[in-house]
C-alpha positions as CSV (number, residue, x, y, z in Angstrom):
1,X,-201.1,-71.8,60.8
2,X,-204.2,-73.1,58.8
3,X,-203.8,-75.6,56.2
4,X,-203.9,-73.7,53.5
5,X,-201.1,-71.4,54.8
6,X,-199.5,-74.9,55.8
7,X,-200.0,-76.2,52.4
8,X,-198.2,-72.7,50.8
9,X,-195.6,-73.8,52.7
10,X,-195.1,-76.4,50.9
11,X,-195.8,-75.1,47.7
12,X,-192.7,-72.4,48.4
13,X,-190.4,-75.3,49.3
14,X,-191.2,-77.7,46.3
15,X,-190.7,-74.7,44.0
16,X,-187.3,-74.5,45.6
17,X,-186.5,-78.4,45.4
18,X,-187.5,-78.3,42.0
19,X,-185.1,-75.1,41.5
20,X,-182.1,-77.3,43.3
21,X,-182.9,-80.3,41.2
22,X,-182.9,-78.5,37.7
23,X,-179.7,-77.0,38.9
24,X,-178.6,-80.8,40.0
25,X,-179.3,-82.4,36.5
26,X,-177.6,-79.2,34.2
27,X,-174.4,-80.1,36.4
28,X,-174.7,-83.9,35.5
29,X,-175.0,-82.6,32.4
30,X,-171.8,-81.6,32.8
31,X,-170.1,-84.3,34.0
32,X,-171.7,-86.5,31.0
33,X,-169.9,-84.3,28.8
34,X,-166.7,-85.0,30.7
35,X,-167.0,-88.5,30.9
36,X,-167.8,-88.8,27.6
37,X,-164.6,-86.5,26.1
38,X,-162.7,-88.7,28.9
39,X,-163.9,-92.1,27.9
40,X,-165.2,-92.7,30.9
41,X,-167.8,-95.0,32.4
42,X,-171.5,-93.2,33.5
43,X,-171.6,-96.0,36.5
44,X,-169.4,-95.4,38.9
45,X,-170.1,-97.6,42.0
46,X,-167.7,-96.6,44.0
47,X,-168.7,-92.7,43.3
48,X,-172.3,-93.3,44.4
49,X,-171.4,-95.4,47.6
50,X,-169.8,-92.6,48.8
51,X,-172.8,-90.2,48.0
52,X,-174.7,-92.4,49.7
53,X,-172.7,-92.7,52.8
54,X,-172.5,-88.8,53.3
55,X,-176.3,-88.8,52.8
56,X,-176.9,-91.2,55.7
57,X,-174.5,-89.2,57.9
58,X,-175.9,-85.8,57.2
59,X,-179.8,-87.3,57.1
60,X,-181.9,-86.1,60.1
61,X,-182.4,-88.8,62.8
62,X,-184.8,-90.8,61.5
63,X,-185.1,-89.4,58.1
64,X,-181.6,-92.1,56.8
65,X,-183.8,-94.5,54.8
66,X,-186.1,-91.8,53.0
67,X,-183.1,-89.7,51.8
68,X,-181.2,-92.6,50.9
69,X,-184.0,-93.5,48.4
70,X,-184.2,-89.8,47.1
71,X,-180.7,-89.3,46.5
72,X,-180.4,-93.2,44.8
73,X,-183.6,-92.0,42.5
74,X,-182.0,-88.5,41.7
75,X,-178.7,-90.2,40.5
76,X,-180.9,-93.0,38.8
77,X,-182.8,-90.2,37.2
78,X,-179.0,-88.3,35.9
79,X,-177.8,-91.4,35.0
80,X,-180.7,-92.1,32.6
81,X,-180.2,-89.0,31.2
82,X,-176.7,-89.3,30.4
83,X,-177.1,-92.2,28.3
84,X,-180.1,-90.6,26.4
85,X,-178.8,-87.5,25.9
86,X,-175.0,-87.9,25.3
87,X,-173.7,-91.6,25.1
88,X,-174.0,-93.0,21.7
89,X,-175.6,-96.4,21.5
90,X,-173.2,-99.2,20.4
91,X,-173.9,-99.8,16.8
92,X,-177.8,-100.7,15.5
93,X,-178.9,-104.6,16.4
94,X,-178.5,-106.9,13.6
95,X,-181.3,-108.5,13.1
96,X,-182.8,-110.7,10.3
97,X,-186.8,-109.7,9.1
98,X,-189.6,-112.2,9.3
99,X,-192.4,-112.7,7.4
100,X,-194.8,-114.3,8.8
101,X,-196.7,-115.4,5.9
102,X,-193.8,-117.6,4.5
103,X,-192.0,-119.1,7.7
104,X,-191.0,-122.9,7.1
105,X,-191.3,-125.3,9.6
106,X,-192.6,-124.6,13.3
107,X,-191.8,-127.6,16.5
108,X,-194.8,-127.6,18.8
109,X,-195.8,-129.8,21.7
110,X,-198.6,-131.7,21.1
111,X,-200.9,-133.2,17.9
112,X,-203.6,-132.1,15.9
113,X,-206.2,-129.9,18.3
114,X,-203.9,-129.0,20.7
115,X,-203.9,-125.0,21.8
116,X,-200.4,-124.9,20.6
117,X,-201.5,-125.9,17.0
118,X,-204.3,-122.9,17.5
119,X,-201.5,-120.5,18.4
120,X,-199.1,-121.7,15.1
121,X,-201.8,-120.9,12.7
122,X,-202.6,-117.8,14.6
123,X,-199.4,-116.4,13.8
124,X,-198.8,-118.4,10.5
125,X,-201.3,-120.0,8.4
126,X,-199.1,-121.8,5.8
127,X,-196.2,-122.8,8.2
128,X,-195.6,-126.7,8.2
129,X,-196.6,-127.8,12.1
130,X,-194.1,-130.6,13.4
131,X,-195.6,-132.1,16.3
132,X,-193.1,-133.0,19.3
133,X,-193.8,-134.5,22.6
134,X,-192.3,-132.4,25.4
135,X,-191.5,-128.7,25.3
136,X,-187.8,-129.6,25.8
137,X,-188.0,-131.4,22.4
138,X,-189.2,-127.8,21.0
139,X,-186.5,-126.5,22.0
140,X,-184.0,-128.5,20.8
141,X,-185.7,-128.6,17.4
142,X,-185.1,-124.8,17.3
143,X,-181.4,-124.8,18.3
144,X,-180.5,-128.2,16.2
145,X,-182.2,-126.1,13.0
146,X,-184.5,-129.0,12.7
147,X,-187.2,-126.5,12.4
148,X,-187.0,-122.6,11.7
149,X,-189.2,-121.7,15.0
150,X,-191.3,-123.2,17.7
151,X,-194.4,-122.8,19.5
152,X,-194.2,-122.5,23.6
153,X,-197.0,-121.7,26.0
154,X,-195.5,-119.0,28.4
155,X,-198.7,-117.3,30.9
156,X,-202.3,-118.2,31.0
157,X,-204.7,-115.4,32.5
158,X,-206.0,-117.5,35.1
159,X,-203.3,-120.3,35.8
160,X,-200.4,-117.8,36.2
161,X,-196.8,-118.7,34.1
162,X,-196.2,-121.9,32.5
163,X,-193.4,-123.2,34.8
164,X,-191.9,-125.7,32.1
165,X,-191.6,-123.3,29.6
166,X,-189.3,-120.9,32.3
167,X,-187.3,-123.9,33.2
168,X,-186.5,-124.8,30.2
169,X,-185.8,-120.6,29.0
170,X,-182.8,-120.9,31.9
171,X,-180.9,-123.5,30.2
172,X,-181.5,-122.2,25.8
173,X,-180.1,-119.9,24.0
174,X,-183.5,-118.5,22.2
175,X,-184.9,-115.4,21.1
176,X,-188.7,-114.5,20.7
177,X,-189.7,-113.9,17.3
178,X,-193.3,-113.4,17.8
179,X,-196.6,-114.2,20.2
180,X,-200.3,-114.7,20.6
181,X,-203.2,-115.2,22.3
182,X,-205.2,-118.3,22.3
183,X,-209.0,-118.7,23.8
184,X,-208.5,-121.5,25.8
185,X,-212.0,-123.2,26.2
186,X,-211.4,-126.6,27.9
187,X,-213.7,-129.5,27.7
188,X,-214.1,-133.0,29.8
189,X,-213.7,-135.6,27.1
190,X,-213.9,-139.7,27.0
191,X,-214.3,-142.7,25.1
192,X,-217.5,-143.1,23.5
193,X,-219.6,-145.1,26.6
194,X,-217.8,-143.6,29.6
195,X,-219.5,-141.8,31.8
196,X,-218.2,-139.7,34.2
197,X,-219.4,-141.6,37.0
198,X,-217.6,-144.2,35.8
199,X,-213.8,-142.5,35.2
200,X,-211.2,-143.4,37.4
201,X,-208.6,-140.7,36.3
202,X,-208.6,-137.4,34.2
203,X,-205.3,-136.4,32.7
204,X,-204.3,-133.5,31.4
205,X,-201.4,-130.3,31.3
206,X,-200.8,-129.4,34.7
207,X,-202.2,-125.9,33.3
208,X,-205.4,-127.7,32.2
209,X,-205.6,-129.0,35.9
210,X,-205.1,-126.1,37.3
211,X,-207.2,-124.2,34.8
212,X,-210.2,-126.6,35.2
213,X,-209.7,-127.0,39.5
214,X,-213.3,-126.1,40.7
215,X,-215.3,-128.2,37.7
216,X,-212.9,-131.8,39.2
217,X,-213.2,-131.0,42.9
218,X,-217.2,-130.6,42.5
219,X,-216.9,-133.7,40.5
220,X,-214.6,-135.9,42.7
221,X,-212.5,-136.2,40.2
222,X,-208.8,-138.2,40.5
223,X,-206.2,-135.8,38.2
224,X,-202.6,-137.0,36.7
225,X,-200.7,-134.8,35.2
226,X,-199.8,-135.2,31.4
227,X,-197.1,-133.8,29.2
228,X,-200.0,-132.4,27.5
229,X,-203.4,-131.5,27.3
230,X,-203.8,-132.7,23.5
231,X,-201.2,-135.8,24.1
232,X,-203.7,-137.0,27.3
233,X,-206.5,-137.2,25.4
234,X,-204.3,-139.3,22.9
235,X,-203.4,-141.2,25.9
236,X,-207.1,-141.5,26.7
237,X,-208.5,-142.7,23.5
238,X,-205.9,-145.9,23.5
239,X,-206.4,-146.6,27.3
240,X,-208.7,-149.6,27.5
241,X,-209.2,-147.7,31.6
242,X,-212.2,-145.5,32.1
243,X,-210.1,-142.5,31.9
244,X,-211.3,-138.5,31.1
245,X,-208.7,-135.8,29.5
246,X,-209.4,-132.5,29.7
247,X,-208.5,-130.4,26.0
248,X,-210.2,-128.6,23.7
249,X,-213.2,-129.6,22.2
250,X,-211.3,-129.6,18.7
251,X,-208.3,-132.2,19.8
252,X,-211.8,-134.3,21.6
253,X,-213.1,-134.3,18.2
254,X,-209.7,-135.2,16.3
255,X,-209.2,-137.7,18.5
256,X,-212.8,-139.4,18.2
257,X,-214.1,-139.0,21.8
258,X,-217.1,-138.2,23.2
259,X,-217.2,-134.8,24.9
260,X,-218.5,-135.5,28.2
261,X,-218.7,-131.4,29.6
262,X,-218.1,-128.8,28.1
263,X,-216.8,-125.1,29.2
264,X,-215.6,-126.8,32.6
265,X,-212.4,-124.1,33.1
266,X,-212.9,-121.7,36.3
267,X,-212.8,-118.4,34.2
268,X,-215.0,-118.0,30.5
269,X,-212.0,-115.4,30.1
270,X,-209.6,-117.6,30.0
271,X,-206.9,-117.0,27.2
272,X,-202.9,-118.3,27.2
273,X,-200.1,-116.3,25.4
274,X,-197.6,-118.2,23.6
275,X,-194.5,-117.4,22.3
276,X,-192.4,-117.6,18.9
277,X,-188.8,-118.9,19.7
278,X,-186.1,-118.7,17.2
279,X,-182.3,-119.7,17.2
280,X,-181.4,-116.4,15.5
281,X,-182.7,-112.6,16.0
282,X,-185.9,-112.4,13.9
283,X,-187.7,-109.3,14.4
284,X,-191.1,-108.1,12.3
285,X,-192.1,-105.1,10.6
286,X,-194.4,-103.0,14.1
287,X,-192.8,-105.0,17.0
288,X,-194.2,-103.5,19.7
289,X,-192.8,-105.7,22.4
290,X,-189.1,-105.7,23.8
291,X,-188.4,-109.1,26.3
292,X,-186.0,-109.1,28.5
293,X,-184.3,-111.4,31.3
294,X,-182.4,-110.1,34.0
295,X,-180.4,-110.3,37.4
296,X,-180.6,-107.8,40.1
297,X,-177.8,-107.5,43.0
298,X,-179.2,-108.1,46.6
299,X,-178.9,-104.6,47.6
300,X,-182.4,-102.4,49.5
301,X,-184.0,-100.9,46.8
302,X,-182.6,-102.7,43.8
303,X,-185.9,-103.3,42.1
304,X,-187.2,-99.7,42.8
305,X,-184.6,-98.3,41.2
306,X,-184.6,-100.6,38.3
307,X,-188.4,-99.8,38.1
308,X,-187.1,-95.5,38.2
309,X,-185.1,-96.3,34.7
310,X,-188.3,-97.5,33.0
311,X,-190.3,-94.5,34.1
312,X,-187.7,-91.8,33.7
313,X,-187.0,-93.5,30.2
314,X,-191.2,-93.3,29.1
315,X,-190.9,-96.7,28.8
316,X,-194.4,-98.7,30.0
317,X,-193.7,-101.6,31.5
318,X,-195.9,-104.8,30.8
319,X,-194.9,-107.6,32.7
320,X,-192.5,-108.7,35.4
321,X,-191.5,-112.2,36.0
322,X,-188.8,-113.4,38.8
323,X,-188.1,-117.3,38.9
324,X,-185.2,-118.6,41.1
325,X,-182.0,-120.0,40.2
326,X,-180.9,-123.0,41.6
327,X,-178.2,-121.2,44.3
328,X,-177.5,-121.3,47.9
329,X,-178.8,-117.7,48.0
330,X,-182.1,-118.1,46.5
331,X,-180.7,-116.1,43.6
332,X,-183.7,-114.7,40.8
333,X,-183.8,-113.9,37.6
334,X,-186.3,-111.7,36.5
335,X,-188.2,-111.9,33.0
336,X,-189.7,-108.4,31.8
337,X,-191.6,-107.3,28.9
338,X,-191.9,-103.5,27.7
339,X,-193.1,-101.8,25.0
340,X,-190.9,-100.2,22.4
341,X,-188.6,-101.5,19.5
342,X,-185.1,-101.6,18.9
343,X,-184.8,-98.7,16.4
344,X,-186.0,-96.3,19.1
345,X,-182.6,-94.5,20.6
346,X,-184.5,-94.4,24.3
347,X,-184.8,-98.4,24.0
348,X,-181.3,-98.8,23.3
349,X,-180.0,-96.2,26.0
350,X,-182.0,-98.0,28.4
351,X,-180.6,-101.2,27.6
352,X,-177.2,-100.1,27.1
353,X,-177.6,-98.5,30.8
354,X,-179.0,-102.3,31.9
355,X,-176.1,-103.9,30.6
356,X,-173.3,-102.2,31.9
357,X,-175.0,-101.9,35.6
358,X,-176.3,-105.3,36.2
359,X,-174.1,-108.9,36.3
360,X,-176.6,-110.7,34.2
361,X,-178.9,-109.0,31.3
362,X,-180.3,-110.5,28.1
363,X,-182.0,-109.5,25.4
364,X,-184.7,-112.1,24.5
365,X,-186.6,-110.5,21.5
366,X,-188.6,-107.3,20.2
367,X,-192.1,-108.9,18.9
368,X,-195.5,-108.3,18.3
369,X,-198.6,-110.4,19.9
370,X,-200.6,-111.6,16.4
């Protein structure tokens, strides 16, 4: 044969697989409709185990790991399509509306100048900023009600995630209310009279360091890390030591010191995202963005198929997290945000279908970047 007989071959065949799968997915059909007038539960483990086993056994020498896959993503697929088509969500998420024009009070880490501050009056102009040292403090101002919401960095484009800000999401109860993106355009900053052949130390975020790593090894330069990039440069300008701090050139100012370099980040693209915590479910009129946190068991495969729900569900998929958990088997949670919003039924199958499969899933908020 040539290839373009070979390749009619295949043509023939996938026709036919495509036949057998149609057929496949009207009998699932089916058995949605039993389970459902039966009360009983889409995921069956035990049911799809078995599958699988026969699979293996039947699978041509060789062939045991490929048709495993297929026959795990054709159930994945049926499954996704029960709960779409005939499972009826559990109730609508209550939720309270914001507006982000008349929120109260906001924690964020820092002072005056900080990129934090940036990102509060980037989502809300009139909101009354309380400044707290650590990002742990934020977060106990949210879930003590000493202030309606707070302001976290979460991702910078060039630094990767902010590792505090994960820590600290492990060990909160919090939901995302909103986001944004700030410009980050760091500077090198001093007392008036330093120079920068004269400073012993710069201090900043490790974030700033690590945003800012090519400018201090060309330079020489001796880092510390700081709680934060704003709070260094406070720490700077009451240091009688010739010490540097990187921030932005607003906080520099604020603070009264003399700007040394400026644009000294690796990247002129450099922006961080922040989020919007809240205590309670706050979600605004176009939230585009549904955040989740999950666990996944430690089975072959178990983050391709979680990956086959989003697709079969024509849900885009923005960002994927994992961090570990502090177990003996290097356990992971994973963070993941997607785009959709809770009043869409194919969101809240897919969810529902999360929950019920997986040990650990939370829903962390449905926002939109301002």
């Amino acid at each position: 044969m040539d290839l373009n007989e070979l390749r009619e071959e295949i043509n023939i065949i996938d026709d036919e697989i495509l036949k057998l799968f149609q057929k496949r997915m009207d009998i699932s059909r089916e058995v949605a409709a039993y389970k459902m007038k039966n009360g009983l539960e889409v995921f069956q483990s035990a049911r799809e185990k078995e599958i699988i086993k026969k699979v293996r056994e039947k699978a041509p020498e060789g062939l045991e790991n490929g048709a495993e896959v297929l026959f795990n993503t054709i159930m994945d697929i049926s499954k996704s399509r029960q709960y779409q088509e005939f499972f009826p969500v559990t109730g609508e998420m209550k939720y309270n509306s914001i507006d982000f024009d008349r929120i109260g009070k906001i924690a964020c880490p820092g002072t005056y100048g900080s990129y934090s501050q940036i990102a509060c009056k980037q989502i809300s102009p009139n909101a009354h900023i309380e400044f707290y040292n650590t990002f742990d403090e934020v977060f106990d101002a949210v879930i003590t009600e000493k202030c309606d919401f707070g302001i976290l960095p979460i991702q910078n484009s060039t630094a990767g995630s902010v590792t505090q800000t994960y820590e600290l999401m492990k060990h909160y109860n919090f939901f995302i209310a909103g986001g944004t993106r700030v410009k980050v355009d760091h500077c090198l900053a001093a007392r008036k009279g330093i120079d920068i052949r004269d400073i012993k130390t710069v201090l900043s975020h490790e974030q700033g360091l690590m945003q800012c790593s090519e400018f201090l090894k060309k330079n020489s330069l001796t880092t510390q890390e700081y709680v934060n990039t704003a709070l260094a440069a406070g720490f700077v300008r009451d240091s009688s030591e010739p010490y540097a701090a990187i921030c932005s050139e607003e906080c520099a100012e604020e603070m009264g010191l003399n700007i040394i370099s400026r644009g000294i980040g690796n990247s002129s693209e450099n922006y961080t995202r922040f989020i919007l915590i809240s205590k309670d479910i706050f979600i605004a009129d176009g939230a585009n963005i549904i955040s989740v946190s999950l666990s996944l068991p430690h089975s072959r495969s178990a983050l391709y198929r979680l990956l086959t729900k989003f697709s079969v569900s024509g849900l885009n998929l923005l960002r994927l997290e994992n961090k570990p958990i502090a177990t003996k088997d290097f356990d992971v949670v994973f963070y993941l945000d997607f785009e959709g919003n809770v009043k869409n039924r194919e969101v809240l199958s897919l969810m529902s279908e999360l929950e019920s499969e997986l040990g650990y899933f939370k829903f962390l908020g449905n926002f939109k970047e301002m």
